[in-house]
TORKOL-4160 file (C-alpha; in steps of 0.2 Angstrom, whole numbers, padded with zeros to 4 digits, m for minus):
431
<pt num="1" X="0253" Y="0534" Z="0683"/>
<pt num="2" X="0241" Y="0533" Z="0668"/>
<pt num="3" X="0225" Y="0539" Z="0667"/>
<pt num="4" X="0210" Y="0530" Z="0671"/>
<pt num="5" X="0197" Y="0525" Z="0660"/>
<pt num="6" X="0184" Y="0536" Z="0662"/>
<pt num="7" X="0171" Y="0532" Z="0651"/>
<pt num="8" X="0161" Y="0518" Z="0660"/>
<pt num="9" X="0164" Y="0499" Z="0662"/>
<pt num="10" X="0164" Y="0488" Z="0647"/>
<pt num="11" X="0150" Y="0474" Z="0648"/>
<pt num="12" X="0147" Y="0454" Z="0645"/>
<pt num="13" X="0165" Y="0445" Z="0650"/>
<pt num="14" X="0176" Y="0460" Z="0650"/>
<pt num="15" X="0163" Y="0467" Z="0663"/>
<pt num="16" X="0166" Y="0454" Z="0675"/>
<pt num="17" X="0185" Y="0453" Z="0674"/>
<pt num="18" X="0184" Y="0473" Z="0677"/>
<pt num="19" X="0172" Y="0472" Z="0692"/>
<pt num="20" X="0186" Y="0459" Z="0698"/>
<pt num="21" X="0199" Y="0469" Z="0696"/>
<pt num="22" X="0192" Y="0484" Z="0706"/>
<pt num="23" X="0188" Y="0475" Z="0721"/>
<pt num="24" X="0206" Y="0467" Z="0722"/>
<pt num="25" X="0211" Y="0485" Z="0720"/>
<pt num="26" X="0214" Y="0489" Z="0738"/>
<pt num="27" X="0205" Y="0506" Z="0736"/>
<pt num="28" X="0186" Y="0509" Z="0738"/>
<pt num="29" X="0179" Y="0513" Z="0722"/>
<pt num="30" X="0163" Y="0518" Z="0716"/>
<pt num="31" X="0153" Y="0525" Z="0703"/>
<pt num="32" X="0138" Y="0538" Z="0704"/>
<pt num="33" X="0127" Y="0544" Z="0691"/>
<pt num="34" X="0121" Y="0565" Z="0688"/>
<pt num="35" X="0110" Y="0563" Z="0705"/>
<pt num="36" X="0123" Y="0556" Z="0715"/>
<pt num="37" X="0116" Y="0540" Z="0715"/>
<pt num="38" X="0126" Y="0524" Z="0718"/>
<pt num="39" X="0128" Y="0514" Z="0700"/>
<pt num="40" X="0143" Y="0502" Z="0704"/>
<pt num="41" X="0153" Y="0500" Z="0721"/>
<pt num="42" X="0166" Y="0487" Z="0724"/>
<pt num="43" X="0170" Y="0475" Z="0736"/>
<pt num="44" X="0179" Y="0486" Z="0750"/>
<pt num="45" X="0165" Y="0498" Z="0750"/>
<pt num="46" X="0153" Y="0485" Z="0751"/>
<pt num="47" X="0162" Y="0479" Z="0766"/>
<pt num="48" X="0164" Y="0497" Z="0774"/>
<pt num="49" X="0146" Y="0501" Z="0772"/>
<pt num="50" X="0142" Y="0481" Z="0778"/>
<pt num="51" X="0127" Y="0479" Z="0762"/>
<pt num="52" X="0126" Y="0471" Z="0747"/>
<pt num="53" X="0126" Y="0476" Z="0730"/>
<pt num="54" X="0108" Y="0479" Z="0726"/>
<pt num="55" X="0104" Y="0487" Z="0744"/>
<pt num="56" X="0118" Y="0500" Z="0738"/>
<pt num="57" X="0113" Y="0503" Z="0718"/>
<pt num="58" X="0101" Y="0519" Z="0715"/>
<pt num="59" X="0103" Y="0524" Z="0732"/>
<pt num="60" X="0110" Y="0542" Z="0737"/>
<pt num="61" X="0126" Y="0543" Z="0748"/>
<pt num="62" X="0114" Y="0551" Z="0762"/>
<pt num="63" X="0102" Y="0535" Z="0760"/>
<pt num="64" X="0116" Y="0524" Z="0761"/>
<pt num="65" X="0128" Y="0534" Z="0774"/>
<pt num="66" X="0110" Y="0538" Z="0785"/>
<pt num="67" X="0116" Y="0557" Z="0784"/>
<pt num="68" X="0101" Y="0567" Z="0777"/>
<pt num="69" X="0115" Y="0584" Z="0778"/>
<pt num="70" X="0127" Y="0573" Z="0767"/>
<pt num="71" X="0120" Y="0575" Z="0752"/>
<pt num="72" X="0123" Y="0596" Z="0752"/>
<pt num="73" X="0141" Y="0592" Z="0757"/>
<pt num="74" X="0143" Y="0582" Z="0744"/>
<pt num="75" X="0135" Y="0592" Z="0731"/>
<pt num="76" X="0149" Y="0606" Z="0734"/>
<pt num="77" X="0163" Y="0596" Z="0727"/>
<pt num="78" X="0153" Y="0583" Z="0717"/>
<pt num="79" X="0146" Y="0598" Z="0705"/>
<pt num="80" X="0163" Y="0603" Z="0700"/>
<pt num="81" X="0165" Y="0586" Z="0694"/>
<pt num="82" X="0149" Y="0582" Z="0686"/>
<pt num="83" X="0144" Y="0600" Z="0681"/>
<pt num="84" X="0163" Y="0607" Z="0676"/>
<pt num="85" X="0171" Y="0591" Z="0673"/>
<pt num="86" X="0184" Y="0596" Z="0686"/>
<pt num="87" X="0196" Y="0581" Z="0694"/>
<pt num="88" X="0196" Y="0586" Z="0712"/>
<pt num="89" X="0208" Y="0575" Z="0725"/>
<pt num="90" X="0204" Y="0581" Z="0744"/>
<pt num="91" X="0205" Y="0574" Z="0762"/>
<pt num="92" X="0187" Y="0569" Z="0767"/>
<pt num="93" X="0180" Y="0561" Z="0785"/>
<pt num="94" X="0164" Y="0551" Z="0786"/>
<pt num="95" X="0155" Y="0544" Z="0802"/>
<pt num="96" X="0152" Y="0528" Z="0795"/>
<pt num="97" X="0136" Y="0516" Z="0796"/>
<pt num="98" X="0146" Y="0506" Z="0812"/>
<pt num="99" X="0147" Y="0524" Z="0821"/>
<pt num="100" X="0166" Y="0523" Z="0818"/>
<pt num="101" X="0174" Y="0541" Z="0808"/>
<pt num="102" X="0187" Y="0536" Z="0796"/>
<pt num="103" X="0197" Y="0549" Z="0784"/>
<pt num="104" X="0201" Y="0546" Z="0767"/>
<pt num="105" X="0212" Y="0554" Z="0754"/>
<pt num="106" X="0198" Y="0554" Z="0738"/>
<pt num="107" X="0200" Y="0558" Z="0720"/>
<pt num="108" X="0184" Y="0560" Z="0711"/>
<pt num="109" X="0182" Y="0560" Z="0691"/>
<pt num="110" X="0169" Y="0565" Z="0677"/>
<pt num="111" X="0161" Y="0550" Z="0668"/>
<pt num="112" X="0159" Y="0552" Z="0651"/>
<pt num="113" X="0149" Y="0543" Z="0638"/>
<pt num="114" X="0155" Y="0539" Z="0621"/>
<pt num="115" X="0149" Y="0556" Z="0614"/>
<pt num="116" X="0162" Y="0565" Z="0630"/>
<pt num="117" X="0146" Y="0570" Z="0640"/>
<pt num="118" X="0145" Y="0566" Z="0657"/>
<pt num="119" X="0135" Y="0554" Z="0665"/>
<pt num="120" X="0141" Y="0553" Z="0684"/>
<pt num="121" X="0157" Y="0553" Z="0694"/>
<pt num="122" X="0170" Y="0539" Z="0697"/>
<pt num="123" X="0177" Y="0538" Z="0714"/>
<pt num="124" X="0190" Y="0530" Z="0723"/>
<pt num="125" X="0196" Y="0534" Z="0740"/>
<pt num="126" X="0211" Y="0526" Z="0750"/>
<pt num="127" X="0210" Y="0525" Z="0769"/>
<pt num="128" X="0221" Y="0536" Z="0776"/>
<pt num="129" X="0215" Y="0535" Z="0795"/>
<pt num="130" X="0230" Y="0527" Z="0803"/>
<pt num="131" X="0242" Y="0538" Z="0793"/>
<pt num="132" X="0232" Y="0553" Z="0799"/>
<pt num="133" X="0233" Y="0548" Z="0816"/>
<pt num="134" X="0250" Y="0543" Z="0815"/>
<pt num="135" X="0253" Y="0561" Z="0808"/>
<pt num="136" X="0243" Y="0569" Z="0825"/>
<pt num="137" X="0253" Y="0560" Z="0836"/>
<pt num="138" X="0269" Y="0563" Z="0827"/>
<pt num="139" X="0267" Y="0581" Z="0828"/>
<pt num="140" X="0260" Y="0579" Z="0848"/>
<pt num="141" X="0278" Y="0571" Z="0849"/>
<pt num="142" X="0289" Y="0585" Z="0841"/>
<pt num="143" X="0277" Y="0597" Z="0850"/>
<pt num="144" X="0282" Y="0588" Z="0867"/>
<pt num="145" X="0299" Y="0586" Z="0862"/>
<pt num="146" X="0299" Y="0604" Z="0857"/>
<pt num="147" X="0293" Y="0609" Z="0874"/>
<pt num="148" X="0307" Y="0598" Z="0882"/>
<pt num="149" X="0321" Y="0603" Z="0872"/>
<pt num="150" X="0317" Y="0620" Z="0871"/>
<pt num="151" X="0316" Y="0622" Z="0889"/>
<pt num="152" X="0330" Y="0608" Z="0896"/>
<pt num="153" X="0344" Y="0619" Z="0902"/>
<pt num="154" X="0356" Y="0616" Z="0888"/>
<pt num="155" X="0358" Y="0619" Z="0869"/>
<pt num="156" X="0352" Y="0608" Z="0858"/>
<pt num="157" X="0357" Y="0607" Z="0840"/>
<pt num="158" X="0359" Y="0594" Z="0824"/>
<pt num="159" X="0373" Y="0597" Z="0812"/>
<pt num="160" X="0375" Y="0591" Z="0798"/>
<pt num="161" X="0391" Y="0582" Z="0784"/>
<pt num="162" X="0389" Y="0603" Z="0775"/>
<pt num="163" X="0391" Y="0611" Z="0792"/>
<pt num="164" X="0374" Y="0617" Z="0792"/>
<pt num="165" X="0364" Y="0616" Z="0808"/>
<pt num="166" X="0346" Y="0604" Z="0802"/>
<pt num="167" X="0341" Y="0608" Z="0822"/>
<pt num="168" X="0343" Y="0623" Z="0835"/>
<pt num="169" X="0333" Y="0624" Z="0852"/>
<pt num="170" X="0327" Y="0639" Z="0860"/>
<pt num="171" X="0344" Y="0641" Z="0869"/>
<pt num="172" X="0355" Y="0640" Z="0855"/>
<pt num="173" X="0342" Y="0653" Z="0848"/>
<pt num="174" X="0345" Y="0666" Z="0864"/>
<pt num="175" X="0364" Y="0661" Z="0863"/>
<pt num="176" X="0365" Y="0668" Z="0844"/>
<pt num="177" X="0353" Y="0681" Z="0850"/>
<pt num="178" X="0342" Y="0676" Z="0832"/>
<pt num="179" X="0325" Y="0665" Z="0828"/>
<pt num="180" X="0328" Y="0648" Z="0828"/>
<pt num="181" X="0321" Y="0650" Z="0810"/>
<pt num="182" X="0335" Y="0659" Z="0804"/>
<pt num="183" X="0348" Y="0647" Z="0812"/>
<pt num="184" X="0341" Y="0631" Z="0804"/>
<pt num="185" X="0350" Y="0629" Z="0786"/>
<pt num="186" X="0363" Y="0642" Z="0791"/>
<pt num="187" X="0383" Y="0636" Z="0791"/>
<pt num="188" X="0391" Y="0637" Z="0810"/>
<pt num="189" X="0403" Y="0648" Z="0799"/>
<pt num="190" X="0387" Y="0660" Z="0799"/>
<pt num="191" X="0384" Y="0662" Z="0816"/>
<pt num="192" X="0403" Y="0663" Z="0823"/>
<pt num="193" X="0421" Y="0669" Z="0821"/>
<pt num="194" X="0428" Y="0656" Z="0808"/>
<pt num="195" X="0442" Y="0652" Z="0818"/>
<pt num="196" X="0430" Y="0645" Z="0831"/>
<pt num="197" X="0420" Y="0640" Z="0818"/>
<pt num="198" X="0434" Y="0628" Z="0812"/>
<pt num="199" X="0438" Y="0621" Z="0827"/>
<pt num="200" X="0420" Y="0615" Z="0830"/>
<pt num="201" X="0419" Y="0610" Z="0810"/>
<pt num="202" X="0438" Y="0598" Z="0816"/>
<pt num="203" X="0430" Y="0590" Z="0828"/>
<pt num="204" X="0411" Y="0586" Z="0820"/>
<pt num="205" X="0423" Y="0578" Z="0806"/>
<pt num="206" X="0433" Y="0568" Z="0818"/>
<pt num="207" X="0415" Y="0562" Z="0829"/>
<pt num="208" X="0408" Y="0558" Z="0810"/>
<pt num="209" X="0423" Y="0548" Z="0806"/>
<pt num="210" X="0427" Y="0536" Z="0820"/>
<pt num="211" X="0409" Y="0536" Z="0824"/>
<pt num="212" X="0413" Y="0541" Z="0840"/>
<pt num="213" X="0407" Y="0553" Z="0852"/>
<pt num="214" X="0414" Y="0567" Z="0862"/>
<pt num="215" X="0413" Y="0576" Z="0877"/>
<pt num="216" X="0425" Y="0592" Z="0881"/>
<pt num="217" X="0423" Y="0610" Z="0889"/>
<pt num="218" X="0420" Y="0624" Z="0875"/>
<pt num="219" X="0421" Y="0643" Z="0876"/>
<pt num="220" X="0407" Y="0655" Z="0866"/>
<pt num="221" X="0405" Y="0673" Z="0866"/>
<pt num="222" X="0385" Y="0675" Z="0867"/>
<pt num="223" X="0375" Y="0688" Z="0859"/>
<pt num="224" X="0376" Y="0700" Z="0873"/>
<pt num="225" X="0396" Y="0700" Z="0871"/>
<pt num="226" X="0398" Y="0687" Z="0886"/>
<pt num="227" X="0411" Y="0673" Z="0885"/>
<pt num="228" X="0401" Y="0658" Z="0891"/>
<pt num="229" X="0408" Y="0642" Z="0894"/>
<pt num="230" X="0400" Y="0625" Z="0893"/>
<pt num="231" X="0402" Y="0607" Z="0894"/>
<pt num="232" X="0397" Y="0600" Z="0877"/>
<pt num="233" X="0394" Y="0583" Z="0871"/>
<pt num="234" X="0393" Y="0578" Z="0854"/>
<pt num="235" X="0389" Y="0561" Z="0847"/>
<pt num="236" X="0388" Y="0554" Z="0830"/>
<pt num="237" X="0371" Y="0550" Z="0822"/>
<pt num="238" X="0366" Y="0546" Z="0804"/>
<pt num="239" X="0350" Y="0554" Z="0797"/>
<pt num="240" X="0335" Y="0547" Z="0786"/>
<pt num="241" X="0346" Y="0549" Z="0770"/>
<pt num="242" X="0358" Y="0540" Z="0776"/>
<pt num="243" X="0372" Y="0553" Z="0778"/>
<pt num="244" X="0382" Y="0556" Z="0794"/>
<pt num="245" X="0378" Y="0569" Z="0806"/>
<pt num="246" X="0383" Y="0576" Z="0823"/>
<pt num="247" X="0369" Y="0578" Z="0839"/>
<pt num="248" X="0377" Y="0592" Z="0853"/>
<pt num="249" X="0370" Y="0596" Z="0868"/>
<pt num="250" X="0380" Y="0610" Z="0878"/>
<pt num="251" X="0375" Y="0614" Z="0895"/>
<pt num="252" X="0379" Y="0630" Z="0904"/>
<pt num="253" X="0392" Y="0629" Z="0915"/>
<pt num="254" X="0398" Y="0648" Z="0919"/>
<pt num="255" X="0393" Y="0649" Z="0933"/>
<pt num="256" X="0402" Y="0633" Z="0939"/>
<pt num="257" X="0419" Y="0639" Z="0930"/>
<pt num="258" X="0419" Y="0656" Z="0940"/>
<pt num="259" X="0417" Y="0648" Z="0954"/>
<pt num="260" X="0432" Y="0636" Z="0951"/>
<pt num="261" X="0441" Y="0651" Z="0946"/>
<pt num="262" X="0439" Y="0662" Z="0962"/>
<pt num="263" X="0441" Y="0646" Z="0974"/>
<pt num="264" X="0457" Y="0642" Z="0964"/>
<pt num="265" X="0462" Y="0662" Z="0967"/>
<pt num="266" X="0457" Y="0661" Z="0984"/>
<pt num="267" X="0467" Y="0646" Z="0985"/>
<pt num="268" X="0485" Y="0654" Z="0978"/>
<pt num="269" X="0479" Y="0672" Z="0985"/>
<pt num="270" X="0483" Y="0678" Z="1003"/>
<pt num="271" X="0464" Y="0687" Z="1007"/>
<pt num="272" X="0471" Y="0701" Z="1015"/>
<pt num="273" X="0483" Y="0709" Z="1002"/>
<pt num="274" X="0480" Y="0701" Z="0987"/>
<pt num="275" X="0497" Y="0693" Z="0986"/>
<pt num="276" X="0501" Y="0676" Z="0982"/>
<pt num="277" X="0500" Y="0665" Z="0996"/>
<pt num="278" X="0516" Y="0655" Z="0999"/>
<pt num="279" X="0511" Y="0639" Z="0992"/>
<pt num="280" X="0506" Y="0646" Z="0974"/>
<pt num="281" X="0521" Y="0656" Z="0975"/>
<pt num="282" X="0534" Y="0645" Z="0979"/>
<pt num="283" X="0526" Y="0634" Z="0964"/>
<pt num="284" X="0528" Y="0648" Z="0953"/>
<pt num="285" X="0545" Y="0653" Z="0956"/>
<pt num="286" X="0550" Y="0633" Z="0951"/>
<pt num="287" X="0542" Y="0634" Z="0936"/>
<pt num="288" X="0553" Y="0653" Z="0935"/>
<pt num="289" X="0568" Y="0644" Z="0940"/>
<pt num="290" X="0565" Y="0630" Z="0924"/>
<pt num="291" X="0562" Y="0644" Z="0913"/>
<pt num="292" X="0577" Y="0655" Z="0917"/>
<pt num="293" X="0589" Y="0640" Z="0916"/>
<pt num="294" X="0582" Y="0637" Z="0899"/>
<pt num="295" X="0584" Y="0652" Z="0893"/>
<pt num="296" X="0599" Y="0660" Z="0901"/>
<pt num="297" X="0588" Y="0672" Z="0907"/>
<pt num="298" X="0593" Y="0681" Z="0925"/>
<pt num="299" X="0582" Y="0679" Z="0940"/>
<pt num="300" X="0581" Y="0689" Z="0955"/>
<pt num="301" X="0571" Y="0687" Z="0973"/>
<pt num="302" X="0568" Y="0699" Z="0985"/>
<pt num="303" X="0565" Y="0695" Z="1003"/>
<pt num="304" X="0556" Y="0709" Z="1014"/>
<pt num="305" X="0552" Y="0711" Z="1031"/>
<pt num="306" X="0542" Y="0725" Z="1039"/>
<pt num="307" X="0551" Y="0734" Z="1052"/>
<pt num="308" X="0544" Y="0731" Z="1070"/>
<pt num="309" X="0526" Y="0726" Z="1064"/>
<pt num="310" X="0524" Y="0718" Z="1081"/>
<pt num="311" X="0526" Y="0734" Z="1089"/>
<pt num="312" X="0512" Y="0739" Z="1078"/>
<pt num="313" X="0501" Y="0726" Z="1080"/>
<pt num="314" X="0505" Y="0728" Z="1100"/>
<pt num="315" X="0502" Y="0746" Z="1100"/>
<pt num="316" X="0486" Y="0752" Z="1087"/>
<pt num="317" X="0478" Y="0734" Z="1086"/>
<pt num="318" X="0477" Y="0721" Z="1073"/>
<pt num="319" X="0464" Y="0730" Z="1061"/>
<pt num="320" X="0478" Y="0745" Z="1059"/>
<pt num="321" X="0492" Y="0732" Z="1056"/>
<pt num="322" X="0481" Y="0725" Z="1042"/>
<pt num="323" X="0481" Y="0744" Z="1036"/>
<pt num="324" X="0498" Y="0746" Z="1034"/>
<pt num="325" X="0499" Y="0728" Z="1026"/>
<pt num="326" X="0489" Y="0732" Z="1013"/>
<pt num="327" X="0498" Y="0752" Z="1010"/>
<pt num="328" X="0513" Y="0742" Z="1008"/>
<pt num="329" X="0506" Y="0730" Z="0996"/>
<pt num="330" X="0499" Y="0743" Z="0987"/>
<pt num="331" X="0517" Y="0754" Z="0988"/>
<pt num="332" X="0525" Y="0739" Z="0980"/>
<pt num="333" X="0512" Y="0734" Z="0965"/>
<pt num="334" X="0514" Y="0756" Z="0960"/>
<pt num="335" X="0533" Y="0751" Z="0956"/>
<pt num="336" X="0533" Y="0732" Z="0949"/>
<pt num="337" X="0529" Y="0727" Z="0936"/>
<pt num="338" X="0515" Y="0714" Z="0929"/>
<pt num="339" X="0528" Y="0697" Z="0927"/>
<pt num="340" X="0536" Y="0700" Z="0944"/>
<pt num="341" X="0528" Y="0688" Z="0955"/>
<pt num="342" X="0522" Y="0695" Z="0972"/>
<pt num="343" X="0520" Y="0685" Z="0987"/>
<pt num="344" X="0515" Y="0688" Z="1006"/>
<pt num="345" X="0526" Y="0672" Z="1014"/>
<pt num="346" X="0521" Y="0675" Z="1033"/>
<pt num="347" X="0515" Y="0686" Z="1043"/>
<pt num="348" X="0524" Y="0702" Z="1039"/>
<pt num="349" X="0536" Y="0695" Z="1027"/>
<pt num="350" X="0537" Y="0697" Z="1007"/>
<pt num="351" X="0545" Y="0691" Z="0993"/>
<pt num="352" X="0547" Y="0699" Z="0976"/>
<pt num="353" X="0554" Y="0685" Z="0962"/>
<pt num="354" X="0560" Y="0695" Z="0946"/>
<pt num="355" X="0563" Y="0686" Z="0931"/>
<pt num="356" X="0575" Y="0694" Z="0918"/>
<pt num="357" X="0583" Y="0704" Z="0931"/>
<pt num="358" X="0600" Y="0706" Z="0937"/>
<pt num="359" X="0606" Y="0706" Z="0957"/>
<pt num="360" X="0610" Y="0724" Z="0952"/>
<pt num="361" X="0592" Y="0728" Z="0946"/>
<pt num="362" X="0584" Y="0720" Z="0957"/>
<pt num="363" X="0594" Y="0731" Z="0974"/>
<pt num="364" X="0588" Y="0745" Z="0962"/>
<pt num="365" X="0570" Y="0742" Z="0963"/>
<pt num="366" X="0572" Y="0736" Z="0983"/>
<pt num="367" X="0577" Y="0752" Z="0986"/>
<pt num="368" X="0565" Y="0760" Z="0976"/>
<pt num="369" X="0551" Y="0752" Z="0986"/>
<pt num="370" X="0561" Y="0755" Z="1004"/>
<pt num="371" X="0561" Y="0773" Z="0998"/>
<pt num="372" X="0543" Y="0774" Z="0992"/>
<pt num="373" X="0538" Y="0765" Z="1012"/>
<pt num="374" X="0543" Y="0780" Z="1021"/>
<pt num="375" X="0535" Y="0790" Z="1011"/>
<pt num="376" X="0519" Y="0782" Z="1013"/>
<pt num="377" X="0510" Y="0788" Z="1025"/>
<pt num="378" X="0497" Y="0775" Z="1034"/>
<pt num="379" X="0478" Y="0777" Z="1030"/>
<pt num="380" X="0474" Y="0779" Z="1046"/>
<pt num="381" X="0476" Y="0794" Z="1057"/>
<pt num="382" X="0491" Y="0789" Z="1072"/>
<pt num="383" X="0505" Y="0801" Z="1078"/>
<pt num="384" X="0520" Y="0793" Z="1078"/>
<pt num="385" X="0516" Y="0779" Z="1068"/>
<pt num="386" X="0530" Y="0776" Z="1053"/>
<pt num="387" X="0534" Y="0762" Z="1042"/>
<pt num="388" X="0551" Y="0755" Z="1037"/>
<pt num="389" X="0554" Y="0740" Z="1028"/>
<pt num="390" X="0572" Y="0729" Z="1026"/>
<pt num="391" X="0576" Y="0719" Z="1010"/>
<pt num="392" X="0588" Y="0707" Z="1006"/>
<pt num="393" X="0591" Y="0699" Z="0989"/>
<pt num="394" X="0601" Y="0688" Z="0980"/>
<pt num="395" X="0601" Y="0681" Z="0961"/>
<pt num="396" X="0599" Y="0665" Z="0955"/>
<pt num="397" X="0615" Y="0652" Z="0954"/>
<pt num="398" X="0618" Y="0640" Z="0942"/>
<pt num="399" X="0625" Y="0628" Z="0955"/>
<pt num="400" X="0607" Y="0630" Z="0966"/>
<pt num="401" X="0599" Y="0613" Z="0966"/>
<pt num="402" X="0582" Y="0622" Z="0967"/>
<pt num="403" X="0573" Y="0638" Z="0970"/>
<pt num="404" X="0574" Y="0633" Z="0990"/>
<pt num="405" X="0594" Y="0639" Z="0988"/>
<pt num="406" X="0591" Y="0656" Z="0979"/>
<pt num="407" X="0576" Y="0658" Z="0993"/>
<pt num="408" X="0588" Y="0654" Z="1008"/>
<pt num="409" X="0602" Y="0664" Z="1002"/>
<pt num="410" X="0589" Y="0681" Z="1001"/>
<pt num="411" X="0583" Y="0677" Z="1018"/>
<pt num="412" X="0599" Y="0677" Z="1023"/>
<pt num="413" X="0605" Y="0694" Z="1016"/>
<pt num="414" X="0587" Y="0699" Z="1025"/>
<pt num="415" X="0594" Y="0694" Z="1040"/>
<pt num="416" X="0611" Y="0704" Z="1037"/>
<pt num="417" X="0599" Y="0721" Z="1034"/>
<pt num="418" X="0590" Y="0717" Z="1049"/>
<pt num="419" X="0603" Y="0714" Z="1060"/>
<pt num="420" X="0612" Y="0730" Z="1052"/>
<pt num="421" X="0599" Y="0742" Z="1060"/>
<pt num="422" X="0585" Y="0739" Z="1048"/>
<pt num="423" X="0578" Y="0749" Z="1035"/>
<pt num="424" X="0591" Y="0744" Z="1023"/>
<pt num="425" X="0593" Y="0734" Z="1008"/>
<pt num="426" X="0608" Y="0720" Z="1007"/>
<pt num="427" X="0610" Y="0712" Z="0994"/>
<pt num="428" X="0621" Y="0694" Z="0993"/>
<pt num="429" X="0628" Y="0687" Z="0977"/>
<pt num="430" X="0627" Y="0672" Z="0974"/>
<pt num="431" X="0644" Y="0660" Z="0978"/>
């Protein structure tokens, strides 16, 4: 911008285009002399203070405004002008002659004469009233959208085509355990393992891209070491520059996944012992069965059945029954090992499936657990009251259509140790 003229308007014809000029300016623009006294205006601040000319010229800004107190303000930034031929530019509010209160952005000048002294000030001031008010109630907005976002039960955040986060919300804040001041401008790199990092960083790409958004479950570690998972949406958006850039807002759902995880463990798990119930185990041992065919792998089942738990149940009552149910169980788990697949099928009846084990091993390790039962005394306090336990097992075949064969043929060789006297293992091979 160049510099304006500041040494007074020219006179005659030149004078008249000038004083045209100004008032098709679209800035309100005035002239004052050492006593702050109006010597030119223009048509905008003719219209503003609703007089003419000659009601304006040699008047004070406190005579024309009505404000005795002006003046005094006025003197503090006008005598820098006039006095230290300073150029100042500040925000100024006036009540105007209507009662309304505008703001304007003004820049005041020295005028200078053709010997460089000064003779007054030149001023011209924009109105900036609807720009300021737009500026109040934008930043009412971002403090109400603040509020919201910073309180909504999710984590808000901006990222953008650099991987730097533009936006982070109190909750992505407490999640990173930092100030949200030292998020904003920071790589997602920064604030998390890079391999996760990366993942995230894959699909912002594949969101900016095909301008397409996405909604998936995501796992975190927050800043207190926890892993949290959350149900995260992310949609493409493009910022005031123009580039691309994703929007995310992850909500909370721990809570909700724990809860699916324990009522999916309550239903595979039989309550009393621990076990798997019969329904997850038999899916189990399929997906055993698939495996060990792939592979070449053996697989073994055993098939138990507490000796006279009837008797037991008849004779000390239910609540000790469930006793010795859980001693056995916990006999068992002291000898197996954690890829054997433990299972309560009925009432008192068991089945080990062992994968890479032999027919051989797996009469090794019944007996080791048939053993270890009478040796287990029960928890509670009852003379006479002994555990025994019968096993049968058999070994997968290649000719079984299914895991229901390998099943039926360790229920039968449970049958043989039961009819045998109990207390026994028997072990049938497969045909």
């Amino acid at each position: 911008m160049q510099d304006i003229d500041t040494r007074g308007p020219p006179s005659g014809l030149a004078a008249d285009a000038y004083r045209l000029l100004l008032d098709e300016v679209g800035a309100f623009v005035y002239t004052a002399d050492l006593h702050g006294r109006y010597t030119y205006a223009n048509r905008l601040v003719l219209g503003m203070l609703g007089r003419p000319l000659d009601d304006v010229i040699g008047k004070t800004f406190a005579e024309v405004f009505g404000a005795p107190g002006l003046d005094d303000a006025l003197d503090e930034t006008d005598r820098r002008v006039m006095r230290d031929g300073e150029t100042v530019a500040r925000e100024e509010t006036h009540e105007l002659p209507d009662g309304s209160t505008r703001t304007f952005w003004s820049i005041k000048k020295p005028l200078r004469d053709g010997e460089d002294r000064i003779t007054g000030l030149l001023g011209i001031s924009y109105d900036i009233t609807e720009k300021v008010q737009l500026e109040v109630r934008l930043r009412e907005q971002k403090t109400m959208l603040d509020a919201v976002l910073d309180n909504i039960d999710a984590l808000v955040y901006i990222k953008d085509a650099s991987r730097h986060f533009q936006y982070a919300n109190q909750r992505v804040a407490s999640m990173f355990g930092l100030p949200v001041e030292q998020i904003v401008g920071r790589l997602d790199s920064d604030l998390m393992p890079p391999e996760i990092a990366d993942r995230f960083w894959a699909i912002d790409q594949q969101i900016m891209a095909s301008g397409q958004s996405l909604a998936s479950e995501e796992t975190l570690t927050d800043a207190q070491g926890e892993l949290r998972h959350y149900w995260s949406v992310v949609v493409p958006w493009t910022n005031a520059a123009g580039s691309p850039a994703v929007i995310g807002m992850s909500t909370d759902i721990t809570a909700l996944h724990e809860l699916k995880e324990e009522l999916q463990r309550q239903a595979r798990t039989d309550s009393l012992t621990g076990c798997a119930n019969r329904r997850w185990f038999f899916e189990l041992a399929e997906i055993e069965v698939a495996r060990s065919r792939q592979d070449g792998s053996p697989l073994s089942l055993i098939a138990i059945d507490l000796d006279h738990f009837k008797q037991i149940n008849d004779s000390y009552g239910h609540p000790v029954g469930d006793l010795v149910l859980q001693d056995f169980v916990g006999c068992c788990r002291n000898i197996l090992r954690t890829t054997d697949i433990f299972a309560r099928t009925g009432g008192e009846e068991f089945c080990i499936l062992l994968p890479d084990t032999s027919l051989h091993a797996a009469g090794e390790i019944a007996e080791r657990i048939r053993t270890m039962t009478l040796a287990c005394q029960p928890v509670v306090s009852h003379p006479g009251l002994r555990i025994s336990a019968s096993f049968g097992a058999s070994a997968l075949a290649s000719s079984d259509a299914d895991f229901h064969a390998l099943f039926a043929r360790a229920d039968h060789a449970l049958y043989d140790a039961k009819e045998q006297g109990r207390n026994r293992t028997v072990m049938l091979p497969p045909i």
